[in-house]
C-alpha positions, -999 to 999 in steps of 0.1 A, spaced: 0 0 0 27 24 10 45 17 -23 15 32 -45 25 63 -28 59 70 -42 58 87 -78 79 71 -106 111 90 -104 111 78 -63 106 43 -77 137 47 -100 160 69 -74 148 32 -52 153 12 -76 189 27 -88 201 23 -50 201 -16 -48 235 -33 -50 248 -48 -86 283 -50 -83 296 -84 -73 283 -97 -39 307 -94 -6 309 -133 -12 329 -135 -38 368 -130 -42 381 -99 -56 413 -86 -67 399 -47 -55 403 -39 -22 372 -20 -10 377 -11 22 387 27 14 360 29 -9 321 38 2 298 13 -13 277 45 -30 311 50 -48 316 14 -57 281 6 -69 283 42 -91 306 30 -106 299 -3 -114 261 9 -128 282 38 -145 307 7 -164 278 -15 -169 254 3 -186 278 28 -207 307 -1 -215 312 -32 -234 332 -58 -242 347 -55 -282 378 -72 -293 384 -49 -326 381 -13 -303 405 9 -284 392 32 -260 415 59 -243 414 52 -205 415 89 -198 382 101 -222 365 66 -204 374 84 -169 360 116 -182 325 106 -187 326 89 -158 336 119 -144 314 143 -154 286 116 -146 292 119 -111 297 156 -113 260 155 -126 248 132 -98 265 158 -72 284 124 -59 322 120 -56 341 97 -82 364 71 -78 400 79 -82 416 73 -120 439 40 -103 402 27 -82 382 28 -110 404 12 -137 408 -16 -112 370 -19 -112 367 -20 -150 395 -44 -153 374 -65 -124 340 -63 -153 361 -66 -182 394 -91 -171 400 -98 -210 406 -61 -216 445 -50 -226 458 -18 -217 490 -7 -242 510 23 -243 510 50 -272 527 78 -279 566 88 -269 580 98 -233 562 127 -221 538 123 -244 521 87 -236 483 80 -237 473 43 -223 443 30 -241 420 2 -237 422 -29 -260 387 -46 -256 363 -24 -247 339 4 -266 313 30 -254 275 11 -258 258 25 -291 224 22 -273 229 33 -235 191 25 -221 172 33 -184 173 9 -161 139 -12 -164 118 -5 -132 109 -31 -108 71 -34 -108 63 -21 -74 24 -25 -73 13 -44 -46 -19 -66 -46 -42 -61 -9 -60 -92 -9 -96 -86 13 -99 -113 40 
């Protein structure tokens, strides 16, 4: 009953705060413990939904960190540092390649592996209704 009462943009903001990174259970090479799980899960929605996996793209790490960047910037929420959340893309992507480009001084450090989504979609809503059965 009191979930009829939130509008749909509370659903979503609701819905957008449950956990979809990888579950405390399992093993990870990341260690989270200076990172707030707002930050961590962020980022993870942010790599999931605007990332892929494609063998035949480069991606420069930095413009990758950028819109991740100005992501959180829009969402008033602080982002990860460059090294935190490379280590989290490498943990959603482990059969990405990083390579170095360019001279000394002058280096860029791309991704091997990975592309921007063509189609970057809204999270489906969870159906919320809830059905009062009369006794």
């Amino acid at each position: 009953q009191d979930v009829q009462k939130f509008s749909d943009n509370d659903k979503l903001y609701l819905y957008l705060q449950l956990p979809s990174g990888p579950s405390l259970g399992e093993k990870s090479s990341l260690d989270l413990s200076s990172l707030s799980a707002a930050e961590y899960m962020h980022a993870c929605n942010w790599i999931r939904n605007h990332l892929e996996e494609h063998t035949d793209t480069c991606l420069p790490k930095q413009d990758v960190y950028d819109a991740y960047k100005r992501y959180c910037d829009n969402l008033c929420c602080h982002p990860l540092s460059t090294a935190n959340f490379g280590k989290i893309i490498r943990e959603i992507f482990p059969n990405i390649k990083a390579r170095r480009l360019g001279g000394r001084g002058q280096s860029k450090y791309p991704s091997n592996g990975i592309r921007r989504k063509t189609v970057v979609s809204l999270p489906p809503l969870p159906s919320l209704d809830l059905k009062v059965t009369e006794t």
